[in-house]
PyMOL CGO cylinders between C-alpha atoms (Angstrom):
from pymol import cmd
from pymol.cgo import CYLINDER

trace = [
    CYLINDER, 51.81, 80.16, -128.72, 49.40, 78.57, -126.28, 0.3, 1, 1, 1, 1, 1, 1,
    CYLINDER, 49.40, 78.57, -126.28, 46.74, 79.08, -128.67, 0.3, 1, 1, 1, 1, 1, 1,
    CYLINDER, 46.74, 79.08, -128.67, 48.95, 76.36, -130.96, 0.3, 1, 1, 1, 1, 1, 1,
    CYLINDER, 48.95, 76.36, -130.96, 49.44, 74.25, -128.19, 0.3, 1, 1, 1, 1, 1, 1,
    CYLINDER, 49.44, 74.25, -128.19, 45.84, 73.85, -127.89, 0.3, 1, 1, 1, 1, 1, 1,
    CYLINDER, 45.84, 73.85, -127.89, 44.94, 73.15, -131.16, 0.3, 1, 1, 1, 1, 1, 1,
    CYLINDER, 44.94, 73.15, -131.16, 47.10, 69.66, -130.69, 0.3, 1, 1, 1, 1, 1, 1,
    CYLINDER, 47.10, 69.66, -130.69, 46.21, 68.79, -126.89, 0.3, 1, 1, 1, 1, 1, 1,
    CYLINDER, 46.21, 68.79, -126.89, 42.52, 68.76, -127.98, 0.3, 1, 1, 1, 1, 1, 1,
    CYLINDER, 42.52, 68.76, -127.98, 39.61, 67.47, -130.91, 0.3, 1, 1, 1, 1, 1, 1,
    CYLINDER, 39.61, 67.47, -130.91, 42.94, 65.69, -132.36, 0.3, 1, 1, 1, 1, 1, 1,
    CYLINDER, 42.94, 65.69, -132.36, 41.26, 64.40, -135.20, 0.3, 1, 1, 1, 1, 1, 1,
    CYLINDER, 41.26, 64.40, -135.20, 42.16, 62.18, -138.44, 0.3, 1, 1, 1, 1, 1, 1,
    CYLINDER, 42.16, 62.18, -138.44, 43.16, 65.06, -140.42, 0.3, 1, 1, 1, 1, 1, 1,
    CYLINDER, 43.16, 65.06, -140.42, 45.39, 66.90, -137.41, 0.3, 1, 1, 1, 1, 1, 1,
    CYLINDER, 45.39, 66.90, -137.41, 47.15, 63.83, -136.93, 0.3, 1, 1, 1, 1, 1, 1,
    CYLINDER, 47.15, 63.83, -136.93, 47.69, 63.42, -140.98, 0.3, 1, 1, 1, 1, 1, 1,
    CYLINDER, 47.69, 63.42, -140.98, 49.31, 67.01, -141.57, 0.3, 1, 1, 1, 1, 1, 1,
    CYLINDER, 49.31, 67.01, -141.57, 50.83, 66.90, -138.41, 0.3, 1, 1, 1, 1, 1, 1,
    CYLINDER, 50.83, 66.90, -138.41, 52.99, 63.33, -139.08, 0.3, 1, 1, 1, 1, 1, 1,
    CYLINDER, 52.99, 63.33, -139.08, 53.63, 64.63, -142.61, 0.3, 1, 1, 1, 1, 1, 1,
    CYLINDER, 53.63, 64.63, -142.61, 55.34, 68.04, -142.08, 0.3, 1, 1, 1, 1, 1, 1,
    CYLINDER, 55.34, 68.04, -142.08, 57.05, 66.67, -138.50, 0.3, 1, 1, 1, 1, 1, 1,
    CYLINDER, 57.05, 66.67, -138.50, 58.21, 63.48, -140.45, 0.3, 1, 1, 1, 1, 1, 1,
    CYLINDER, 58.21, 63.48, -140.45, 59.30, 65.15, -143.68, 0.3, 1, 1, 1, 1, 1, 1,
    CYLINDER, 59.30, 65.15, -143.68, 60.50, 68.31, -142.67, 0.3, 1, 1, 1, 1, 1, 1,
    CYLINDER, 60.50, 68.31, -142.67, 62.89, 68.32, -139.91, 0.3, 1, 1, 1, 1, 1, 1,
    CYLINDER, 62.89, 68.32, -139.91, 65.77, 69.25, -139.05, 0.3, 1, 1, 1, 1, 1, 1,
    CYLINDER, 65.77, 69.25, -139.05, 67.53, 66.37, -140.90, 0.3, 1, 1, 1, 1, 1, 1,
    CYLINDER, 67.53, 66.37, -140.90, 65.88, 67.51, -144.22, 0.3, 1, 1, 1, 1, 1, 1,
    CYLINDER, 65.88, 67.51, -144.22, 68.94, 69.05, -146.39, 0.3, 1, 1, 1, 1, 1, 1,
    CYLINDER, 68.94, 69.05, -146.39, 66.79, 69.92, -149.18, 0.3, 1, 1, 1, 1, 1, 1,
    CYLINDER, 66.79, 69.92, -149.18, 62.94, 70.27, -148.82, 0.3, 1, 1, 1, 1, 1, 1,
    CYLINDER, 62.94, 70.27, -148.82, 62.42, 69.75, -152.47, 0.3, 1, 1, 1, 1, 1, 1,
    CYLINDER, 62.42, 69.75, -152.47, 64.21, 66.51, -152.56, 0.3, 1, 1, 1, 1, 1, 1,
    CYLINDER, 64.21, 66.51, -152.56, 62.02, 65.68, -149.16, 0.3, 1, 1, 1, 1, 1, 1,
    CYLINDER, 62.02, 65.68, -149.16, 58.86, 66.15, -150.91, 0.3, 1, 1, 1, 1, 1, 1,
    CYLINDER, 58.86, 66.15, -150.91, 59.80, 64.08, -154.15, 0.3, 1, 1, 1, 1, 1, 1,
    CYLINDER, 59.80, 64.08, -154.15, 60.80, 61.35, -151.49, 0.3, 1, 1, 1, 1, 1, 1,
    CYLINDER, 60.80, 61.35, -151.49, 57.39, 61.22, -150.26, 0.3, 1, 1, 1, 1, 1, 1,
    CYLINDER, 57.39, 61.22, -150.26, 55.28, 62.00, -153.65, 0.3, 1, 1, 1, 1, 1, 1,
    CYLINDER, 55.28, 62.00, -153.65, 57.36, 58.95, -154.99, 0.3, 1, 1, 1, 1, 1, 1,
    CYLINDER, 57.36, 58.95, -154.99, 57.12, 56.71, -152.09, 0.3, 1, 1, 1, 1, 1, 1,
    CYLINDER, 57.12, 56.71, -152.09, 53.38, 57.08, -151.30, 0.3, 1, 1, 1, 1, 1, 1,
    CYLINDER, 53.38, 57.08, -151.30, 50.80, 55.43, -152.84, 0.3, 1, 1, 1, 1, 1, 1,
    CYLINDER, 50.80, 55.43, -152.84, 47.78, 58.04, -154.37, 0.3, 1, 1, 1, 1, 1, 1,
    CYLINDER, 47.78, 58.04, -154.37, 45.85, 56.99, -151.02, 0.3, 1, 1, 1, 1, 1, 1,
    CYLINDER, 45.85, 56.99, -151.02, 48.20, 58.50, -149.02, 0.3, 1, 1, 1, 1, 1, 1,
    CYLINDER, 48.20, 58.50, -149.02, 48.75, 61.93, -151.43, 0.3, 1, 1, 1, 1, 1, 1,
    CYLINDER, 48.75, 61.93, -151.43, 45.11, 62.31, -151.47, 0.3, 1, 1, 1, 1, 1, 1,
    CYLINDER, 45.11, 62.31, -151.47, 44.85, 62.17, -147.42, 0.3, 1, 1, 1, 1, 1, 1,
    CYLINDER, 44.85, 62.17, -147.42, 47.56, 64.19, -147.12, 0.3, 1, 1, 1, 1, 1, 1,
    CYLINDER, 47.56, 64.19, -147.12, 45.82, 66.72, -149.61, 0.3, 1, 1, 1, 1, 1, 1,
    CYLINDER, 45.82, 66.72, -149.61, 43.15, 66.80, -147.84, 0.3, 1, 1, 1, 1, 1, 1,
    CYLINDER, 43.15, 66.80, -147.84, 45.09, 67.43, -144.51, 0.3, 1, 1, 1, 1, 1, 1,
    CYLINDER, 45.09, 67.43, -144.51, 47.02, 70.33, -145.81, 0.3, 1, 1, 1, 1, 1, 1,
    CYLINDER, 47.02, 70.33, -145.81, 43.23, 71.74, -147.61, 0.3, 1, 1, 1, 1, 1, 1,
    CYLINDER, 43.23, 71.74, -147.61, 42.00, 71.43, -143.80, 0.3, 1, 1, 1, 1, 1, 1,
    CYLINDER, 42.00, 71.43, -143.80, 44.55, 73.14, -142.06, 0.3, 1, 1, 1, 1, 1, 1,
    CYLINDER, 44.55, 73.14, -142.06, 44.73, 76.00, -144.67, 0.3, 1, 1, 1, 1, 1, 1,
    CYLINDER, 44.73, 76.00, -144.67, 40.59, 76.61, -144.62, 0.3, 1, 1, 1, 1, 1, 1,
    CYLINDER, 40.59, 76.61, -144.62, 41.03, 76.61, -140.22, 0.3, 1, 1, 1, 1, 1, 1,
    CYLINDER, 41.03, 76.61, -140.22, 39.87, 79.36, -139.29, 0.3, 1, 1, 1, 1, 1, 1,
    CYLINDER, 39.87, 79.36, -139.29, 40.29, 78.99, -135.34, 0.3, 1, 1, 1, 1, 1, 1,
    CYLINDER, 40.29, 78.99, -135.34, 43.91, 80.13, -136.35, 0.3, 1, 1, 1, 1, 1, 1,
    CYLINDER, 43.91, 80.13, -136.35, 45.59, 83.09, -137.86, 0.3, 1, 1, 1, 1, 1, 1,
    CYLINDER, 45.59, 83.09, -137.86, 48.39, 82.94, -140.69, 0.3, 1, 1, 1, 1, 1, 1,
    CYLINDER, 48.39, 82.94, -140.69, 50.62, 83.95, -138.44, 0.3, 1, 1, 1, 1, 1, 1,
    CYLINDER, 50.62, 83.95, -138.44, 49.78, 81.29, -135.96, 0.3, 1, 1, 1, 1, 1, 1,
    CYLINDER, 49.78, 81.29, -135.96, 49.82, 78.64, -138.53, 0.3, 1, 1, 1, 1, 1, 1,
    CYLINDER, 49.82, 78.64, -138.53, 53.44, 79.99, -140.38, 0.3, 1, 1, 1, 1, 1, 1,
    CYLINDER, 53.44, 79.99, -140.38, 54.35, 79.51, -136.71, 0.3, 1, 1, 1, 1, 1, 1,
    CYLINDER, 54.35, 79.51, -136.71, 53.01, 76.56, -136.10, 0.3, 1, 1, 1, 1, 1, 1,
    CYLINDER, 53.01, 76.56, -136.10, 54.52, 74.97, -139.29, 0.3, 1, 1, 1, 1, 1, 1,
    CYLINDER, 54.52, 74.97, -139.29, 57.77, 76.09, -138.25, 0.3, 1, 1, 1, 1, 1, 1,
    CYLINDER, 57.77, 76.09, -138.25, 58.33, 74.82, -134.77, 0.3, 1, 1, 1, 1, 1, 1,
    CYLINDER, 58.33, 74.82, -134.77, 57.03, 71.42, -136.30, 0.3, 1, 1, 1, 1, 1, 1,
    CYLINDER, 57.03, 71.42, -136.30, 59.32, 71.28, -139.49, 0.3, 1, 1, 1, 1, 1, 1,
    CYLINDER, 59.32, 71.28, -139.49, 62.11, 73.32, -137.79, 0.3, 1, 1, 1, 1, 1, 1,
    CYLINDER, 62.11, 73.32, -137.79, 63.39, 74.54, -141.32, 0.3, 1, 1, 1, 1, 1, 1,
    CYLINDER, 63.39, 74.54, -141.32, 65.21, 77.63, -141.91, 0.3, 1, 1, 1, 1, 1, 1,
    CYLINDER, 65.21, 77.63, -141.91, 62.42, 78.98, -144.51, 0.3, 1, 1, 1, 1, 1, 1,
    CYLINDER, 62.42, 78.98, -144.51, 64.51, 81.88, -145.59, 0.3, 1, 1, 1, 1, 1, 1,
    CYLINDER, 64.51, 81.88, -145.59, 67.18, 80.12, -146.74, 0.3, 1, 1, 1, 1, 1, 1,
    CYLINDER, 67.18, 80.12, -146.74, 64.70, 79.25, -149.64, 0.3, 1, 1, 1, 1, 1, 1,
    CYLINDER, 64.70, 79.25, -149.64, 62.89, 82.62, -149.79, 0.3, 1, 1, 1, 1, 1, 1,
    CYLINDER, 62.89, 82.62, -149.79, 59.81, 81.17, -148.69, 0.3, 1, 1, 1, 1, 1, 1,
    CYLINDER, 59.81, 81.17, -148.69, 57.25, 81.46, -145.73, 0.3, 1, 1, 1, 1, 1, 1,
    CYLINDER, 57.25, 81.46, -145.73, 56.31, 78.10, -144.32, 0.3, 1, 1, 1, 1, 1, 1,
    CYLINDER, 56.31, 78.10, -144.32, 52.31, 79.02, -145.57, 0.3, 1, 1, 1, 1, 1, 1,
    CYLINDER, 52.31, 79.02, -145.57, 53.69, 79.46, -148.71, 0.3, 1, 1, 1, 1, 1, 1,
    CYLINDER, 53.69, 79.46, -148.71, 55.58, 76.23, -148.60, 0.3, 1, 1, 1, 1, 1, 1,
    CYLINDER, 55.58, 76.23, -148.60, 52.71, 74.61, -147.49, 0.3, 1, 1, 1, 1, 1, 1,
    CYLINDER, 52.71, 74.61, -147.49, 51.05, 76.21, -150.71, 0.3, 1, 1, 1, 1, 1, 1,
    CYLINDER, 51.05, 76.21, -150.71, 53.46, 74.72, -153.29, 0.3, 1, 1, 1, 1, 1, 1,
    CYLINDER, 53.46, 74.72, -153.29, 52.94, 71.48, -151.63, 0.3, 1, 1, 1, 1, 1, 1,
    CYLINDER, 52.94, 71.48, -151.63, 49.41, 71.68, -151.87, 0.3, 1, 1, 1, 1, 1, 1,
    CYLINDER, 49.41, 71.68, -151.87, 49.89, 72.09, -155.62, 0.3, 1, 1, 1, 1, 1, 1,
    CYLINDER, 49.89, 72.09, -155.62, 52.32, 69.58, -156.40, 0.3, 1, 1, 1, 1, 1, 1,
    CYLINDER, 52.32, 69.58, -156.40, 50.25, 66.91, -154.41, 0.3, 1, 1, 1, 1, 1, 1,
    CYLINDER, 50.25, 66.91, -154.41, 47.21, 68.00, -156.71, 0.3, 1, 1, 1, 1, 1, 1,
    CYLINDER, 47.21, 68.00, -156.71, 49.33, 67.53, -160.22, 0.3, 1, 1, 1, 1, 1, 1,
    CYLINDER, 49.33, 67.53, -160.22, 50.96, 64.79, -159.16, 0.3, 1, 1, 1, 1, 1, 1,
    CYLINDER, 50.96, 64.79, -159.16, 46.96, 63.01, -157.94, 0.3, 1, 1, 1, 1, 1, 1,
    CYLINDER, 46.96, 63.01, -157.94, 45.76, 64.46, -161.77, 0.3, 1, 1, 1, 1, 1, 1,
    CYLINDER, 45.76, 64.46, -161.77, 48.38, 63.03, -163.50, 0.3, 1, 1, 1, 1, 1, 1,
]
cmd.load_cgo(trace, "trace")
């Protein structure tokens, strides 16, 4: 876990702070149904802010300085969301994401 830890305490750059806000601020504990969470914020945010985000969520997927299992981890102490409860890993969440945010910027 300290290996996470580090990847936030240092090089905390644009895209780090982007996914980071995102699956903190729309998956938490309050969230009752992570679908309904991610239509909130594909409807509220402007194609700016889907394409950043995007990108964020390409970044974090292609980093290599940690393992899947570090970043399921990772994903889940920040969304704190029983994953499954929906059959799903949080990579895999982070997945479907990723494709929904790339229909909804082709539309």
């Amino acid at each position: 876990m300290e290996k996470i830890r580090s990847w936030l305490s240092y090089d905390w750059n644009n895209w780090k702070k982007i996914f980071n806000n995102f699956i903190g601020g729309y998956f938490n504990m309050d969230t009752d149904d992570i679908y309904e969470a991610l239509d909130e914020f594909i409807n509220a945010s402007d194609r700016n802010e889907k394409v950043e985000t995007l990108n964020s969520i390409k970044k974090f997927l292609d980093y290599n300085k940690m393992t899947e299992d570090e970043k399921n981890k990772f994903i889940e102490e920040e969304t704190l969301i029983y994953y499954e409860y929906y059959n799903l890993t949080p990579i895999k969440w982070i997945k479907y994401i990723e494709k929904r945010l790339e229909e909804e910027i082709n539309k």
